[in-house]
PAROBA-739362 format. One record per residue: residue number from 1; residue in three letters; chain; x, y, z of N, C-alpha, C in turn. Coordinates in steps of 0.1 Angstrom, whole numbers, always signed. Example, Ala and Ser with C-alpha at 12.3 -4.5 7.8 and 13.67 -1.06 7.14 Angstrom:
PAROBA-739362
nr	rest	kette	n_u	n_v	n_w	ca_u	ca_v	ca_w	c_u	c_v	c_w
1	ala	A	+132	-57	+78	+123	-45	+78	+132	-33	+78
2	ser	A	+128	-22	+71	+137	-11	+71	+129	+0	+79
This chain:
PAROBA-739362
nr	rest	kette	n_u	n_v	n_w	ca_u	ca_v	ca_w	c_u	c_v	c_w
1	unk	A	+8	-12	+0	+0	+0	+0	+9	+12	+0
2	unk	A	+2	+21	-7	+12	+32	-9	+10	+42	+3
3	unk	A	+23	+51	+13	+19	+59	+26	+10	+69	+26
4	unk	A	-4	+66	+25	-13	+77	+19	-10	+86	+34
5	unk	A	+1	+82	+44	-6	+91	+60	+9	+103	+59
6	unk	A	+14	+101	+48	+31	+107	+48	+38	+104	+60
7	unk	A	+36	+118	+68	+47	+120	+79	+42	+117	+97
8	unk	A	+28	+116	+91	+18	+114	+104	+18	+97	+106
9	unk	A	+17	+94	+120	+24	+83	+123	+9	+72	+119
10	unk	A	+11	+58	+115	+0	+52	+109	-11	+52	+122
11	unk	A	-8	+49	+131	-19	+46	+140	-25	+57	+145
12	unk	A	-19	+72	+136	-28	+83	+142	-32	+92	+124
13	unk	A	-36	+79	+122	-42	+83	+106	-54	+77	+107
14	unk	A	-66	+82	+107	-77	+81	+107	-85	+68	+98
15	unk	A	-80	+73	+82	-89	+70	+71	-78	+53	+72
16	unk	A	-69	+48	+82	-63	+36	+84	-71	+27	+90
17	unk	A	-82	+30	+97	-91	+24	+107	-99	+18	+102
18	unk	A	-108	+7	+100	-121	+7	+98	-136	+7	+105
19	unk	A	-142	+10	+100	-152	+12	+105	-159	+11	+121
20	unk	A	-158	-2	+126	-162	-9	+135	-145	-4	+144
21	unk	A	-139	-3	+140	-126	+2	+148	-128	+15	+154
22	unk	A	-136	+25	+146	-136	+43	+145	-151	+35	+155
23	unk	A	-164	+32	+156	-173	+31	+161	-169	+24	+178
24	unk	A	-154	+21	+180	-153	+13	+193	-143	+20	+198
25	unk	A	-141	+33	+195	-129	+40	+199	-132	+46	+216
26	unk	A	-129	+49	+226	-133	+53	+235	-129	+70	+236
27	unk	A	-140	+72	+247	-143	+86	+248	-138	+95	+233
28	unk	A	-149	+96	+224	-148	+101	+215	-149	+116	+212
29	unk	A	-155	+118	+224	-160	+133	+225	-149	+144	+225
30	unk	A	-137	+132	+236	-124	+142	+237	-113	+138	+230
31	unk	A	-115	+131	+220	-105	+125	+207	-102	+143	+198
32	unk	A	-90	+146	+199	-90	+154	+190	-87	+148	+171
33	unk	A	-96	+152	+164	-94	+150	+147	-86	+162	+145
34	unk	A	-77	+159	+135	-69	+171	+129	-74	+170	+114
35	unk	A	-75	+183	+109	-77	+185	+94	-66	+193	+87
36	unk	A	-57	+192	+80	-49	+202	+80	-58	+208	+62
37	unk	A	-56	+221	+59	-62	+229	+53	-49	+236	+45
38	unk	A	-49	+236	+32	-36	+238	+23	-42	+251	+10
39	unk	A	-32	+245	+2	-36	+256	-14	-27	+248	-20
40	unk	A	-29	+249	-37	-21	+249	-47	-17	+262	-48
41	unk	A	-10	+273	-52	-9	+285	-54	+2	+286	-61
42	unk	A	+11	+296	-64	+23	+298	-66	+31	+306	-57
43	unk	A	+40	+304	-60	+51	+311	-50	+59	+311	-52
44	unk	A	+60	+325	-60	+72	+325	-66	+78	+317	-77
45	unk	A	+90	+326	-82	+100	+313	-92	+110	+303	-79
46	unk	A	+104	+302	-68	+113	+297	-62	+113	+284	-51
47	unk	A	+99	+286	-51	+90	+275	-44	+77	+266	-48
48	unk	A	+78	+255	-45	+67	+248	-51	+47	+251	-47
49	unk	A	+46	+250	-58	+26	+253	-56	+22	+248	-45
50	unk	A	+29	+239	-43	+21	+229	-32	+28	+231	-15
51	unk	A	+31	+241	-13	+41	+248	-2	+29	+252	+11
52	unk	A	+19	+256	+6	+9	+259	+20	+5	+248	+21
53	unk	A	-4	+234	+15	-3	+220	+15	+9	+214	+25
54	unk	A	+18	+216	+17	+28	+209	+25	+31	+211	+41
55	unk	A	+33	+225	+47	+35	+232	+55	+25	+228	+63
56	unk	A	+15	+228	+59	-1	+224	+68	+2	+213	+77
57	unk	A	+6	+203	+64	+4	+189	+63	+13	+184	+71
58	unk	A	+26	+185	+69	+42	+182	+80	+38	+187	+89
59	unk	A	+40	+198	+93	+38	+203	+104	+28	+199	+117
60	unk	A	+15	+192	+111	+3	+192	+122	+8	+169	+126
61	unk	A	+16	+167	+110	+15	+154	+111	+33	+153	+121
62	unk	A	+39	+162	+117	+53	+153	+131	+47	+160	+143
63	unk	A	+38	+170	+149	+33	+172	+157	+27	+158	+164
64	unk	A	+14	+156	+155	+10	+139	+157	+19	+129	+164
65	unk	A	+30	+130	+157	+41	+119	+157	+48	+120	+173
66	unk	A	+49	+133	+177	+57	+136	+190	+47	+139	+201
67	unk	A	+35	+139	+199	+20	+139	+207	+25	+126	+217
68	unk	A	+21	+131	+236	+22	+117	+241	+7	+104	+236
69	unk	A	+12	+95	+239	+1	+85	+235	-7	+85	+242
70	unk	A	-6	+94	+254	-20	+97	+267	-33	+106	+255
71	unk	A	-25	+109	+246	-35	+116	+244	-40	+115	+232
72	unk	A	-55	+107	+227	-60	+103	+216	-61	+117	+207
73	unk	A	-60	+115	+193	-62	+127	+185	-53	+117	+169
74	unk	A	-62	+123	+161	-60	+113	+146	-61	+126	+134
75	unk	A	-56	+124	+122	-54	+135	+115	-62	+128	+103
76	unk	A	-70	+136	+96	-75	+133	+83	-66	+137	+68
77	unk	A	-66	+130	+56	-60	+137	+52	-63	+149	+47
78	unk	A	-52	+158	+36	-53	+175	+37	-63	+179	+30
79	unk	A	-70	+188	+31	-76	+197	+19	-66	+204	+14
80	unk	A	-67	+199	-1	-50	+200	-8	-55	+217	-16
81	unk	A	-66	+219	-20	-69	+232	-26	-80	+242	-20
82	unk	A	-69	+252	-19	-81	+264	-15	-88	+276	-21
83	unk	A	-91	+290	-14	-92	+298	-20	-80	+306	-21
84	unk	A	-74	+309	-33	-67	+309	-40	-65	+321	-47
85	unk	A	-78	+327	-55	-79	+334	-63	-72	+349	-66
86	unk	A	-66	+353	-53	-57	+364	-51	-44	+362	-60
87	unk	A	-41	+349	-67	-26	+343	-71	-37	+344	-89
88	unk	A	-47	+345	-90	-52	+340	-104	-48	+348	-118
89	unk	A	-37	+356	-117	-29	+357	-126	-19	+346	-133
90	unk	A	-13	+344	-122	-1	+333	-126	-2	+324	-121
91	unk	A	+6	+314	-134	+5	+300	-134	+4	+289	-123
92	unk	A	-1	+276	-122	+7	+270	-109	-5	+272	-99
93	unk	A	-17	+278	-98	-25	+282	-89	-42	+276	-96
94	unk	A	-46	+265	-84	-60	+260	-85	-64	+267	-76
95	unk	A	-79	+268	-79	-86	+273	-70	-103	+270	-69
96	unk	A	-102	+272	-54	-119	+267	-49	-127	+279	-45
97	unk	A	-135	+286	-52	-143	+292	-50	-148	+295	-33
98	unk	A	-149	+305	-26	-151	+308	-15	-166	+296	-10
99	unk	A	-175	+297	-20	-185	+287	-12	-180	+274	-12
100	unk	A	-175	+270	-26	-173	+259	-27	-164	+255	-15
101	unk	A	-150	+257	-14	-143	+255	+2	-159	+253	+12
102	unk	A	-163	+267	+15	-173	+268	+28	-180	+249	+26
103	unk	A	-183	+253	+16	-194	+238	+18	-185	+223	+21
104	unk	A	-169	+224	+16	-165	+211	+14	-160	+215	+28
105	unk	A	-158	+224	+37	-151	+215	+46	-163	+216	+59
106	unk	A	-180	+225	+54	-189	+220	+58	-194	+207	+60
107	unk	A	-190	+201	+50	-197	+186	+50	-188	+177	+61
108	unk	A	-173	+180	+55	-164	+171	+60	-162	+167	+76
109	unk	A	-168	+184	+82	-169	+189	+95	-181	+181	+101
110	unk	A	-193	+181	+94	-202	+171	+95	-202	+157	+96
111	unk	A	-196	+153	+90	-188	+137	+90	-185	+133	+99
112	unk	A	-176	+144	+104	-164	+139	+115	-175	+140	+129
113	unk	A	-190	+148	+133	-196	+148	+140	-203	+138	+139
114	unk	A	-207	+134	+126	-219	+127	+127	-211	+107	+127
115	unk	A	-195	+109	+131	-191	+99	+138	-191	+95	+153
116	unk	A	-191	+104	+159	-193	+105	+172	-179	+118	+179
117	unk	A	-173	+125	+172	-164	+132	+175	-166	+146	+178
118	unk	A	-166	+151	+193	-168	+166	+191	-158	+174	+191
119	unk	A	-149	+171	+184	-135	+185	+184	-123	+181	+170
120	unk	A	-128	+192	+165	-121	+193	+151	-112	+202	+150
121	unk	A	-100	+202	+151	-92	+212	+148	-93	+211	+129
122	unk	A	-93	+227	+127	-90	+230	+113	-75	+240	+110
123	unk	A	-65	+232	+109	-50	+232	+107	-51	+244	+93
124	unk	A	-51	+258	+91	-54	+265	+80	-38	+269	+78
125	unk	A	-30	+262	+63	-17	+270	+58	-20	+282	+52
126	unk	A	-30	+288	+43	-28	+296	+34	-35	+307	+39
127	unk	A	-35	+316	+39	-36	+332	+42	-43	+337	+38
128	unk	A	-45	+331	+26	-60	+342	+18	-75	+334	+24
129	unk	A	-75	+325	+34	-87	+318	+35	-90	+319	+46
130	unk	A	-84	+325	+61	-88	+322	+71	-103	+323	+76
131	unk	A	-106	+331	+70	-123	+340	+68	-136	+329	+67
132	unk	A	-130	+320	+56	-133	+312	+54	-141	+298	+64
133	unk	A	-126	+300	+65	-126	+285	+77	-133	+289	+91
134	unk	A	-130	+303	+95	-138	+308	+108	-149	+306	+108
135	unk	A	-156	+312	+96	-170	+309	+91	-174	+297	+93
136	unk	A	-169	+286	+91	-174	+273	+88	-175	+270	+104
137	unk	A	-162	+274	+111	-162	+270	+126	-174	+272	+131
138	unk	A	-175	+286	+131	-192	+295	+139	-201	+289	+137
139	unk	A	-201	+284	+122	-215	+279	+118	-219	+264	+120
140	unk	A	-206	+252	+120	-212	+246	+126	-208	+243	+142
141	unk	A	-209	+254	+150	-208	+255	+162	-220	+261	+164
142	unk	A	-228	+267	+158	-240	+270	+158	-250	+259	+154
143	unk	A	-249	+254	+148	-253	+237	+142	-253	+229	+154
144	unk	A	-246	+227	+161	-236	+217	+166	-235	+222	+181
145	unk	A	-243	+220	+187	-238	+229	+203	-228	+223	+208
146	unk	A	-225	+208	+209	-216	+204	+216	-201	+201	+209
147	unk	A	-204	+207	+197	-193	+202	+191	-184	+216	+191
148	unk	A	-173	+213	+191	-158	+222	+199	-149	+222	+185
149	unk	A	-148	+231	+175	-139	+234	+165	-126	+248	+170
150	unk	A	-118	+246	+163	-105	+253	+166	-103	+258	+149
151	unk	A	-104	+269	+144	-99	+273	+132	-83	+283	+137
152	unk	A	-76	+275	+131	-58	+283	+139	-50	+277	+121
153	unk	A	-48	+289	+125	-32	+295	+113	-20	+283	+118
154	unk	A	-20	+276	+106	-5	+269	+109	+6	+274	+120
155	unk	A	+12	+290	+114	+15	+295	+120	+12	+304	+132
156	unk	A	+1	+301	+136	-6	+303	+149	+1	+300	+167
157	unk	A	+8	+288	+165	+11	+288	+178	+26	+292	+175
158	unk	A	+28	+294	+192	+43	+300	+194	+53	+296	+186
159	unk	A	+62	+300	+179	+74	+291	+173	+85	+306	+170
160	unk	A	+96	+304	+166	+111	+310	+166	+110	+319	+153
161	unk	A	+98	+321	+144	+102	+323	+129	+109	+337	+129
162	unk	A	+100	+343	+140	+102	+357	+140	+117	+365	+141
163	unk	A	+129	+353	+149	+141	+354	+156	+148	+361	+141
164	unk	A	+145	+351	+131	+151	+352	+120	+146	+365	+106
165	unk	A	+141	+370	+115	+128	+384	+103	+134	+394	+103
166	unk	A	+139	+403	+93	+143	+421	+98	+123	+423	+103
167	unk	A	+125	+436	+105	+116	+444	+109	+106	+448	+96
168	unk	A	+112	+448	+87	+100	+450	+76	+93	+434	+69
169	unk	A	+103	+425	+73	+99	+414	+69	+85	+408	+78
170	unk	A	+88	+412	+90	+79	+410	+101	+69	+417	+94
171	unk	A	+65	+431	+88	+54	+435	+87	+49	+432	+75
172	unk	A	+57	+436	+65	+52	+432	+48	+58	+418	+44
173	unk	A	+61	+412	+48	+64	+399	+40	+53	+388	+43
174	unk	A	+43	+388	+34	+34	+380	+36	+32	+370	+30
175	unk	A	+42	+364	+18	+39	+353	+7	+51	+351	+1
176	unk	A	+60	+337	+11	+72	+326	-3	+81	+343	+3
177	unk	A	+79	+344	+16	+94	+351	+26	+103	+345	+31
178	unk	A	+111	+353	+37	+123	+339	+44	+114	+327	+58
179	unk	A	+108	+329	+61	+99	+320	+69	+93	+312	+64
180	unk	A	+88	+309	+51	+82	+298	+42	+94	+292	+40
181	unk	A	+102	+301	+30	+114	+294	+20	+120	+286	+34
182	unk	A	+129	+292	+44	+134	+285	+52	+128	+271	+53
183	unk	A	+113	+271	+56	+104	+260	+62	+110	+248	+52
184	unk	A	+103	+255	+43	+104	+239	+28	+116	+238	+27
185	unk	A	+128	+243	+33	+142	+243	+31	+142	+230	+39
186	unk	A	+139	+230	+51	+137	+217	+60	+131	+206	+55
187	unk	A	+118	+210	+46	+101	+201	+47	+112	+195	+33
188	unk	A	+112	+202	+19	+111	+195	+9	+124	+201	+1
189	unk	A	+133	+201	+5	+148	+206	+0	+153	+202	-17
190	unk	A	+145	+194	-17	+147	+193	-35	+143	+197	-42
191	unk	A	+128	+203	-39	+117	+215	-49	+117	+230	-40
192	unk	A	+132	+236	-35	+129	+245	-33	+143	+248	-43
193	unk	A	+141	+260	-50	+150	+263	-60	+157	+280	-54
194	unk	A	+164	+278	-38	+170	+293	-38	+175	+300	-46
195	unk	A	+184	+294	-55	+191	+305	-68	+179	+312	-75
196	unk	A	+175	+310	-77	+161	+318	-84	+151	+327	-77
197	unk	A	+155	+324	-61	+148	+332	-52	+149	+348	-54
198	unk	A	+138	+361	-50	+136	+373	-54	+131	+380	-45
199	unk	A	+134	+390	-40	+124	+398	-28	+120	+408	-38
200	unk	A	+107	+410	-35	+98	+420	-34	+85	+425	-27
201	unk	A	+88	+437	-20	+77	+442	-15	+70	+452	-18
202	unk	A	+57	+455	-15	+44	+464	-20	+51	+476	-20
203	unk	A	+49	+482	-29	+49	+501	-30	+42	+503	-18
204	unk	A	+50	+513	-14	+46	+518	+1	+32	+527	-1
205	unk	A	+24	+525	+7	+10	+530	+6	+10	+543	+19
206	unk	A	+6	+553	+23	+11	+569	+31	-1	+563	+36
207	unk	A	-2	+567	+48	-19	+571	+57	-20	+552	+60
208	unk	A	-36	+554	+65	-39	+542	+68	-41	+531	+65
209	unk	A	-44	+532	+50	-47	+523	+38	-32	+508	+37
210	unk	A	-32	+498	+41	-27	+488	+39	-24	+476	+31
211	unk	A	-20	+466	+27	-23	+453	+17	-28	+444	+31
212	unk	A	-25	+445	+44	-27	+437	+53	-26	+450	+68
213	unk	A	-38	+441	+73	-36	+451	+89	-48	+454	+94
214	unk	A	-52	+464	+101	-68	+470	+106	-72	+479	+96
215	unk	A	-69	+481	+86	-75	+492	+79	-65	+488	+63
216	unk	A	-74	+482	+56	-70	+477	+46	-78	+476	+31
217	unk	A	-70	+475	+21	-74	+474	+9	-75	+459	+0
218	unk	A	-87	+459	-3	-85	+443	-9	-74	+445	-25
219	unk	A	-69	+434	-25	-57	+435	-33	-54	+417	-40
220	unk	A	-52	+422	-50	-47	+403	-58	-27	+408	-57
221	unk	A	-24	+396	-56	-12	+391	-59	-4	+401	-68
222	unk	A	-10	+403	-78	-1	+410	-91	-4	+425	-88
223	unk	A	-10	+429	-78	-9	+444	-74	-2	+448	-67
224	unk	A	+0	+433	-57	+13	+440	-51	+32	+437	-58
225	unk	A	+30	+426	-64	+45	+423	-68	+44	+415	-81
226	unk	A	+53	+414	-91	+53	+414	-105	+56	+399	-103
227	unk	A	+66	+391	-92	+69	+379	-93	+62	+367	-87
228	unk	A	+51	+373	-75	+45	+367	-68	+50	+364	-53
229	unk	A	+62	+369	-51	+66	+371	-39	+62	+382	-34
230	unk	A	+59	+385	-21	+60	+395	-11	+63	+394	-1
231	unk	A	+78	+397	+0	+87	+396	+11	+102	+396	+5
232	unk	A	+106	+392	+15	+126	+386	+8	+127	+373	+11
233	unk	A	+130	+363	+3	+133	+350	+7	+151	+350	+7
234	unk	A	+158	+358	+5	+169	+367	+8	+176	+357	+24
235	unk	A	+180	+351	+25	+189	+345	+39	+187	+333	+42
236	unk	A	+178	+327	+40	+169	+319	+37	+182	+302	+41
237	unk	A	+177	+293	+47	+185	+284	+49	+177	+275	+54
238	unk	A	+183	+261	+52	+178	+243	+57	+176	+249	+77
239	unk	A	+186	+250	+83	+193	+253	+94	+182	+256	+101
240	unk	A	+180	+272	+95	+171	+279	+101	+159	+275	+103
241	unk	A	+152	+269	+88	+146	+261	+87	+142	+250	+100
242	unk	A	+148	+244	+100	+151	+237	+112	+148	+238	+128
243	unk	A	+153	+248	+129	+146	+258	+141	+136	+258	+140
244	unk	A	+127	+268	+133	+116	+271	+131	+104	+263	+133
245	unk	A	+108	+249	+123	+102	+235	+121	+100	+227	+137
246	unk	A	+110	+226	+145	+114	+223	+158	+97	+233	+166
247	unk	A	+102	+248	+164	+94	+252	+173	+81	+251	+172
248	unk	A	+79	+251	+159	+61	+250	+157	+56	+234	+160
249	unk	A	+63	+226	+155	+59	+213	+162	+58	+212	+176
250	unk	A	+66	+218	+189	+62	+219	+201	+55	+228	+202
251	unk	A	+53	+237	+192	+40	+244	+199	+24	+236	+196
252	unk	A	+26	+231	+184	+13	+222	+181	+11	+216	+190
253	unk	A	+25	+207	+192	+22	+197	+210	+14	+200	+220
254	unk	A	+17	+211	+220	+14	+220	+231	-2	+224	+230
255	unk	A	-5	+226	+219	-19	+233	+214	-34	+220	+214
256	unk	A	-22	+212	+212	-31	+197	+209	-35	+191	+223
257	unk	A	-28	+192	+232	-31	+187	+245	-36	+196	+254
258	unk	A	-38	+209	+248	-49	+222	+259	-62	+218	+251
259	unk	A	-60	+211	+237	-74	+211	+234	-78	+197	+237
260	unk	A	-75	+191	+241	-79	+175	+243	-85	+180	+257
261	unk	A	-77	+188	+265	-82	+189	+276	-92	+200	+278
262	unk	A	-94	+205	+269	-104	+216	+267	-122	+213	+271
263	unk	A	-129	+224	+276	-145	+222	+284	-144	+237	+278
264	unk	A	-155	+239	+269	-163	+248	+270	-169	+253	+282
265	unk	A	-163	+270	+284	-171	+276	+296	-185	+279	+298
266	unk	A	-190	+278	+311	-200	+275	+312	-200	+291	+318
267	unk	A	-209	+300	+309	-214	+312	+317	-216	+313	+335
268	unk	A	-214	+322	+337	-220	+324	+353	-212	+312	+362
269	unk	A	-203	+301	+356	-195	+297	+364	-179	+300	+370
270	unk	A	-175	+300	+382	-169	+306	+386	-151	+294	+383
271	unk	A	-157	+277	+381	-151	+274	+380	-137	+279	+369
């Protein structure tokens, strides 16, 4: 059989189970499911389409891997395409329509409830869709009283990326920067092509008007930069990589086991 689970360990791969196995699982309610949530896109001449995928996907699955075994929690596999459409100039980029996503990972979210599981983490890599995914959380948490979803940014929990950022990288580098490139420098070192790497950032915008922030302008890909980068992938290294990869996997550790042990608050309680 071919490793449909990649990097995520077999016995915390879900679709490995069968049926009467997933139906005899104990305490299901506090089993965390992981979904990791990706894009085809582009990125640059210097990184592969499948980079917010991949990132998703490694990252939530050696998390899995380094999870104590106290604590039940199974990964489905990725939603490999998202919304996208900000990249739909250039090549290299599929894309799912804002409902269409809403509805597929509506259903999928449904599934996973209508097995007996109430807590879904939704593992989101790509940047143009968080909106997205939050929506789907609310709604079927509104659906769903007892059921407990987590919509979180890959890079959502604590990790080191920032150690390695100038100060403008920190603010404008938002796509295939040295914090991606580093990443896949670690994840997939033979489809990242540094010699070819390019920084570019947005024309500076005066006043309050932004590409990203509290007061912002909606914007595609090709308005802010000609190559599809926005940022510097400029220093960029396996190494650092490394680091980075290290820290976000203990922070997932970390993230996975406050939600296992996670209870919705109960208003007016003092507990």
């Amino acid at each position: 059989m071919s490793q449909l689970n990649g990097c995520v360990p077999p016995h915390r791969f879900l679709p490995y189970l069968t049926a009467p196995e997933i139906e005899a699982l104990p305490d299901k309610a506090n089993t965390v499911i992981v979904l990791p949530i990706g894009a085809i896109e582009q990125h640059g001449p210097h990184l592969p389409i499948c980079t917010d995928t991949a990132i998703a996907t490694e990252v939530s699955g050696k998390a899995l891997a380094a999870l104590p075994a106290s604590v039940p929690a199974f990964a489905l596999p990725p939603v490999w395409c998202g919304k996208s459409n900000e990249h739909i100039q250039f090549s290299g980029t599929v894309i799912l329509k804002a409902d269409t996503l809403l509805r597929v990972l509506w259903d999928i979210g449904e599934s996973v409830y209508r097995m007996g599981f109430r807590k879904l983490v939704l593992v989101n890599g790509h940047g143009g869709q968080p909106q997205v995914v939050e929506i789907v959380a609310r709604d079927l948490r509104a659906e769903y009283p007892d059921f407990c979803l987590f919509p979180v940014f890959t890079w959502g929990v604590p990790n080191r990326a920032g150690e390695f950022l100038s100060e403008r990288e920190k603010a404008e580098g938002i796509h295939a920067g040295r914090a991606e490139t580093s990443l896949m420098l670690a994840l997939t070192p033979d489809h990242v092509h540094l010699e070819r790497a390019v920084g570019e950032y947005p024309c500076p915008h005066h006043g309050l008007l932004t590409p990203e922030g509290r007061f912002r302008f909606a914007w595609l890909t090709h308005d802010l930069s000609a190559s599809g980068v926005v940022g510097d992938p400029q220093g960029s290294s396996r190494e650092e990589g490394e680091t980075v990869l290290a820290s976000l996997v203990e922070g997932w550790v970390a993230a996975l086991e406050e939600i296992h042990r996670f209870r919705m608050p109960v208003p007016g309680s003092n507990d």
